[in-house]
N, C-alpha and C positions, 0 to 999 in steps of 0.2 A: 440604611438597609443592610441586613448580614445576610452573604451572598456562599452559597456553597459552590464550589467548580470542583468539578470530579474530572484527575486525570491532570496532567500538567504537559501537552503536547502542542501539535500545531494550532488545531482549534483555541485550545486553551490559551495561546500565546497571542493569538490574533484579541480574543476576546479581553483581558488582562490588560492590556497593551492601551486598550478604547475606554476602559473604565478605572486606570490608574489614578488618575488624576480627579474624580469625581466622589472622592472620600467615603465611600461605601466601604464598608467593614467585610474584606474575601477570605476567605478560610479555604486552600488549595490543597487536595485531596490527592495522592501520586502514590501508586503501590510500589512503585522500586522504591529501593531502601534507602538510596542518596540521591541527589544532583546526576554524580557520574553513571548512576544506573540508570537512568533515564535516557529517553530518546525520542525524535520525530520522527511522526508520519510510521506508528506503530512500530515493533519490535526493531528493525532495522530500516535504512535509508542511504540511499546513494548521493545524496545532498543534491539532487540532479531539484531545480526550478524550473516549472516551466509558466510560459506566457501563451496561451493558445483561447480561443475561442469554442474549442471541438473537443476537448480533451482535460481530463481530470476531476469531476464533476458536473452535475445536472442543476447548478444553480446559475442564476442570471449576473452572474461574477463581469461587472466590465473590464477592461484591460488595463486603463488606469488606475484601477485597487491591486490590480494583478500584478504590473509592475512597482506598486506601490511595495506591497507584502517581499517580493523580491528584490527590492534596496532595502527594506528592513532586516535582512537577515544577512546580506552580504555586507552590510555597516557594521553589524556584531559578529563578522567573521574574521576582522584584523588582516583580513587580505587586500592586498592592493590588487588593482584592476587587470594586471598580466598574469595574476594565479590564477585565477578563475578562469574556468574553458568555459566559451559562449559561443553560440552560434546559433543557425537558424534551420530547420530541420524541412529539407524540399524546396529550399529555393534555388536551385538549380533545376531549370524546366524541361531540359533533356533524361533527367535522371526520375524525375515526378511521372513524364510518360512515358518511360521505360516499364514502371511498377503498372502505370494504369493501364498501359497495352496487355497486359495481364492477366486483369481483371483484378487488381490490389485498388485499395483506396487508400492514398497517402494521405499521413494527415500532418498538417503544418504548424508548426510552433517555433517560438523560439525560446533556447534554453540555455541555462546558468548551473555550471556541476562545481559544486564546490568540495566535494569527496567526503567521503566516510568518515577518513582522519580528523577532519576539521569539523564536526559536527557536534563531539563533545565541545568544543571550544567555544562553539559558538552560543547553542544551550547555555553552559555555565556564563557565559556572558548577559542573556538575557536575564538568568534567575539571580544573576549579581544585581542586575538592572532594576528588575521587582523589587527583589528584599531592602532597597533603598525607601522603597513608600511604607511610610506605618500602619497603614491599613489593610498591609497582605502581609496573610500567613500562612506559610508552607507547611507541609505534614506529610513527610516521606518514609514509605515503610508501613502506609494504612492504607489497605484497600476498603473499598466503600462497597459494602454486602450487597445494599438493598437503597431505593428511593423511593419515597411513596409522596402522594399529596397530603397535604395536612389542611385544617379548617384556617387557617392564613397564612399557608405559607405550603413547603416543604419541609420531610424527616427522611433522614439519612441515618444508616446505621454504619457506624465502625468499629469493629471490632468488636462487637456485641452492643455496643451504647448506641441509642437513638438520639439523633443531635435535632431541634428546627431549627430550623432555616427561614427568610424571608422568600429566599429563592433560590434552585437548586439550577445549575447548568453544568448538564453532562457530557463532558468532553472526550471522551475515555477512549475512543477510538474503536479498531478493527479488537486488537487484546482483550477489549472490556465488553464482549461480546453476550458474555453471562450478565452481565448487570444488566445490558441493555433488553434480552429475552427475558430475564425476571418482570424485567416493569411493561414487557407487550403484553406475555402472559398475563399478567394481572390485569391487565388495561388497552385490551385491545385495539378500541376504537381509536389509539395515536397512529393505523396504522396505514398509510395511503398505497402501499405497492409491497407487496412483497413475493416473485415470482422470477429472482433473477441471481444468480451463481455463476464467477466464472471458474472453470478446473481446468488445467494442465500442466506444463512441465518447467521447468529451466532447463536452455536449451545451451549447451555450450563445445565452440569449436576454436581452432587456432585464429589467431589475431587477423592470419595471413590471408586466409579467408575471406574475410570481407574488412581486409586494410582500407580499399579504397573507398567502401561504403564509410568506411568510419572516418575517414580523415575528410570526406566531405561535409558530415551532417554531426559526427557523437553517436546523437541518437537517433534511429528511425524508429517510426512508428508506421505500421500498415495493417488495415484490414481487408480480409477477404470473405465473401459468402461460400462455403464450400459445399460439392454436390450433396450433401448430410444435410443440405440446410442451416446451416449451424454457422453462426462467424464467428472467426477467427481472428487473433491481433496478435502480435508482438506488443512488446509491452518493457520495459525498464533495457536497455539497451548499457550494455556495460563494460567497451574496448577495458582493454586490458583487465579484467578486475576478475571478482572471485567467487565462486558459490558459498554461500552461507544458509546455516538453519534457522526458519524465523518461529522462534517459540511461543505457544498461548498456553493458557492454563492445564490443557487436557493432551493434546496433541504436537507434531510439531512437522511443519513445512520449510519447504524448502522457498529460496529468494537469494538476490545477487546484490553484489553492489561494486563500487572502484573506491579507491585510494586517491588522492591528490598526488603524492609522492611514490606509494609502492605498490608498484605494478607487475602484472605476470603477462605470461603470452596467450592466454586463452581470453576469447570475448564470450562473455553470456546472455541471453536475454531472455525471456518469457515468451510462451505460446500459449494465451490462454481459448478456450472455446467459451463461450456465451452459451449461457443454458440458462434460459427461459421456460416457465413449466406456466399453467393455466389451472384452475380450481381443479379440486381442493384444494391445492401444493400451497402450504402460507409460510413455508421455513426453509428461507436460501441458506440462511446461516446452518443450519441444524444439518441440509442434504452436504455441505462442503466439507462440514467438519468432520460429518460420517464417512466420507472418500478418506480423509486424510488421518484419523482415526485406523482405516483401513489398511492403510499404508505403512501404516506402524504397527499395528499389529503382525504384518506381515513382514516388515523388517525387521520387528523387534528394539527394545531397550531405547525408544526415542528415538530412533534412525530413519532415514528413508531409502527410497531405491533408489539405485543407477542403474544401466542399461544403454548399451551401445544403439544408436540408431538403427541399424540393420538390424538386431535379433530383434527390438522394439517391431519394425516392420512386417515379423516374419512369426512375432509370436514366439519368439522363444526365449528363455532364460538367459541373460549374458553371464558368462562364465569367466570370461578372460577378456580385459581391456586390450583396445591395439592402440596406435600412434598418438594417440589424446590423453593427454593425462588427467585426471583430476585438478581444482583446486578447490574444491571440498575437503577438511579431512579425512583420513579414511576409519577414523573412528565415528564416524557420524553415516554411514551409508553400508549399505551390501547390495552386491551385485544380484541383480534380482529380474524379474517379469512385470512391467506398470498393465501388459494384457489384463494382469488377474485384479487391480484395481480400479482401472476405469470403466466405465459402461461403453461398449460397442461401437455406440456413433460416435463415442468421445473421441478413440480410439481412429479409426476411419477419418476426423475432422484432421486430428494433426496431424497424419500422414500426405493427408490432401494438400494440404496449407502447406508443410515442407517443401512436397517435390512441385508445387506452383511455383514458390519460393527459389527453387533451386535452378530453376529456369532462365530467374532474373539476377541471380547469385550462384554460378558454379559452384559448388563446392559445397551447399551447405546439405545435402545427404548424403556424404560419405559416412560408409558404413559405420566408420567408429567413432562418429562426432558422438557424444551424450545429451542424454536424458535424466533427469533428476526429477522426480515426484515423493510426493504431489508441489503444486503451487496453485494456493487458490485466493481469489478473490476474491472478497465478500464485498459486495453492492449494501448488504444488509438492507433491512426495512425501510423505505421510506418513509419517517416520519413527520406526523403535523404537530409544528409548534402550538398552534392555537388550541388546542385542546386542553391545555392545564396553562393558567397562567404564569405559575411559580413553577413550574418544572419545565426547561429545554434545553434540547438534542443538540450538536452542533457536532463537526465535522464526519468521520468515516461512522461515527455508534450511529450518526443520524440517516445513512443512506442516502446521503445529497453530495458526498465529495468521496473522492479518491488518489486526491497530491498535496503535496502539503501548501502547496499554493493556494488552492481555492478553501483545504480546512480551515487556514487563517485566517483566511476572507469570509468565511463563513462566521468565524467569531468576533471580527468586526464588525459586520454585517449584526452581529444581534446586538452586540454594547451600543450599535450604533442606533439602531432602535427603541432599545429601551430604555438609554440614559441622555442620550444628543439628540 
C-alpha cells in the first residue's frame, strides 16, 4: 500500500511509529524546510507530557498508551531520569480544596516537562529513527494544497502536482488549519461538531507570585464557570519561562513555553474562555482566526498586544509598563487595548476568572502583571473518520486532541486499526 501522511508532528509520529515495520510504502509530507524547522504539538511546545484522564483531548485514550506515548518520547530525549521535572498536579488535598472552596475545578494529572531546548533533539532523534526503514520517505519544504478522494484511493496536490495515493492521513495539526477547511468545505458531511473556540490571553507575572503554587505542582490547571456563563481554564503553566509568537499561515498568536536550562523570573500561563456558539455558527476555526487577525491588524506588522492588567480592567490603553517586565521581545508587541479586540463577555470572563483566582493566589491582579493577546485555541471540527475510507484526520486538524500526548495516541490508535 502507498500511504500519503501530511504534516510530520505528534499525530504523525505516533502513527509512523505503529506502521514502520509493516512495509507499506509512506511518502511524509512536512512544510518546514528541514528536520530543525519542524516541531510538536504545532508551532511551539513546552515539551510539558501529560497523563491525565480529564485533559487533553476527547478521545477514549486509556492510561497505559498514555504513559506508553510518554516513555516513547523521553527514551529519544538522551535524558536521564533527574533532568526531567515530573510530578503530579493536585495531589496535595489541602491545596485541591483550597481552589474548590472557590468554586475552581482542579484538574489532576500527572506530568513530565522536558523543555523547549530539548525538543529539537528529541524530533531529530525520532526522524533519525524513521529514515532507518526503506519504506519512509520525508519531503520537507512541501506543503500539501489540497486532498481529495479518488475512485481508489486518495490525491494530494504538492506544489501544483496531483500525487495518488492508496491512502491519505492527515496529520497537519492546529498550523494546517487551511488544508483541513478546504477538504470540510468541499465535503461537509466529515463533519460531527463544530461550535467550539477557546480566545484569551497569556497571562504573566513574577515567579514569586506564585513560587509556592509552582514548587508544589509545575503545572496547574483549573476551571471555573464564571457569572458570563462562560468557563474559564488556565492552561500551559510555565514557572520560569518565556512568552513567545506562535505563527500560522495568515496571522499570529501569541503562546509560552520553558527551557530545561535557561530560565527567567517571570511565570506565564494561559486564560482561555470556552465559546461555544449553536446553529448556524459551523466555523470555530474561521471565528478565532478572525479575533486574532484582529489583533494584528491593530498591532500591526505581525505583532500583538500587551497591556497591564489594571488598564486591561479599566478599559484603557497601557501606555507605560510598571514593575513586570516582558519576556516577549519587544519587537514582537505594542502596548495597546485587548478592550477593542475581544467581544464583551470575553472581556468580563477574564476579569472574573482573575480576581476569583486572586483570592486563592495573592498576587495574581496586580495592576501591572500582563496580558498578551490574543491566544487562541482551536478545538477545530470534529471529524468522522468513517466517511471516506482512504482519507483520515488524526491529531489537533482532527478536532479530537489537544496535547501532544493523546495526538500520538491518536496516531497509534489508527495504524493500530488499520494495519494490526
Amino acid at each position: 500500500m502507498k500511504i500519503a501522511v501530511i504534516g510530520f508532528g505528534a499525530a504523525s509520529i505516533g502513527f509512523l511509529n505503529t506502521v514502520k515495520n509493516t512495509g507499506h510504502e509512506v511518502h511524509i509530507f512536512e512544510s518546514s524546510k528541514d528536520i530543525y524547522s519542524s516541531s510538536l504539538s504545532g508551532i511551539r511546545s513546552d515539551g510539558k507530557l501529560f497523563v491525565s484522564g480529564s485533559m487533553g483531548g476527547d478521545l477514549p485514550v486509556d492510561i497505559k498508551l498514555q504513559k506508553e506515548v510518554v516513555d516513547f518520547y523521553i527514551n529519544h530525549s538522551a535524558l536521564g531520569k533527574n533532568e526531567i521535572e515530573y510530578g503530579y498536579s493536585f495531589s496535595n488535598a489541602e491545596l485541591y480544596k483550597k481552589f474548590y472552596d472557590y468554586g475552581f475545578d482542579p484538574v489532576k494529572s500527572d506530568f513530565y516537562h522536558i523543555g523547549t531546548d530539548k525538543l529539537g533533539d528529541i524530533l531529530t532523534a525520532i526522524y533519525s529513527e524513521f529514515k532507518t526503514f526503506n519504506n519512509m520517505h520525508f519531503y520537507f519544504g512541501n506543503r500539501v494544497e489540497s486532498v481529495e478522494p479518488a475512485e481508489y484511493g486518495a490525491q494530494i496536490q504538492v506544489n501544483g502536482e496531483k500525487i495518488l495515493f492508496d491512502l491519505a492521513v492527515v496529520a497537519a495539526g492546529r498550523s494546517g488549519h487551511k488544508l483541513t477547511s478546504k477538504f470540510i468545505q468541499e465535503h461537509p458531511e466529515v463533519v460531527l461538531s463544530n461550535t467550539t473556540v477557546d480566545l484569551g490571553v497569556r497571562y504573566e507575572l513574577p515567579d514569586h507570585i506564585v513560587q509556592e503554587l509552582n514548587e508544589e505542582m509545575y503545572e496547574f490547571k483549573v476551571k471555573l464557570k464564571t457569572k458570563t456563563g462562560y468557563m474559564v481554564r488556565t492552561f500551559c503553566n510555565n514557572p520560569s519561562g518565556e512568552v513567545v509568537l506562535e505563527k500560522y499561515d495568515d496571522f499570529v498568536t501569541v503562546n509560552g513555553h520553558a527551557r530545561m536550562k535557561q530560565k527567567t523570573t517571570n511565570t506565564n500561563f494561559a486564560v482561555l474562555v470556552t465559546h461555544s456558539f449553536t446553529s448556524p455558527f459551523n466555523d470555530p476555526v474561521g471565528y478565532g482566526s478572525y479575533i486574532a487577525k484582529l489583533s494584528n491588524i491593530l498591532a500591526g506588522n505581525n505583532k500583538i498586544i500587551l497591556q497591564a492588567y489594571g488598564d486591561f480592567k479599566q478599559a484603557k490603553r497601557t501606555k507605560k509598563l510598571g514593575r513586570v517586565l516582558p519576556t516577549l521581545k519587544s519587537d514582537n508587541y505594542i502596548l495597546g487595548d485587548l478592550n477593542l479586540v475581544f467581544p464583551r463577555k470575553t472581556v468580563e470572563s477574564i476579569i472574573y476568572f482573575l480576581e476569583e483566582l486572586n483570592k486563592v493566589i495573592p498576587g495574581i491582579t496586580y495592576e501591572d502583571n500582563l496580558l498578551y493577546g490574543v491566544e487562541v485555541k482551536f478545538y477545530g471540527n470534529k471529524l468522522d473518520n468513517s466517511k471516506y475510507k482512504n482519507i483520515k484526520f488524526i491529531g489537533d486538524c482532527s478536532g479530537w486532541t489537544r496535547s501532544i500526548t493523546y495526538a500520538t495516541s491518536h496516531g497509534i490508535m489508527l495504524g493500530q486499526e488499520l494495519f494490526l
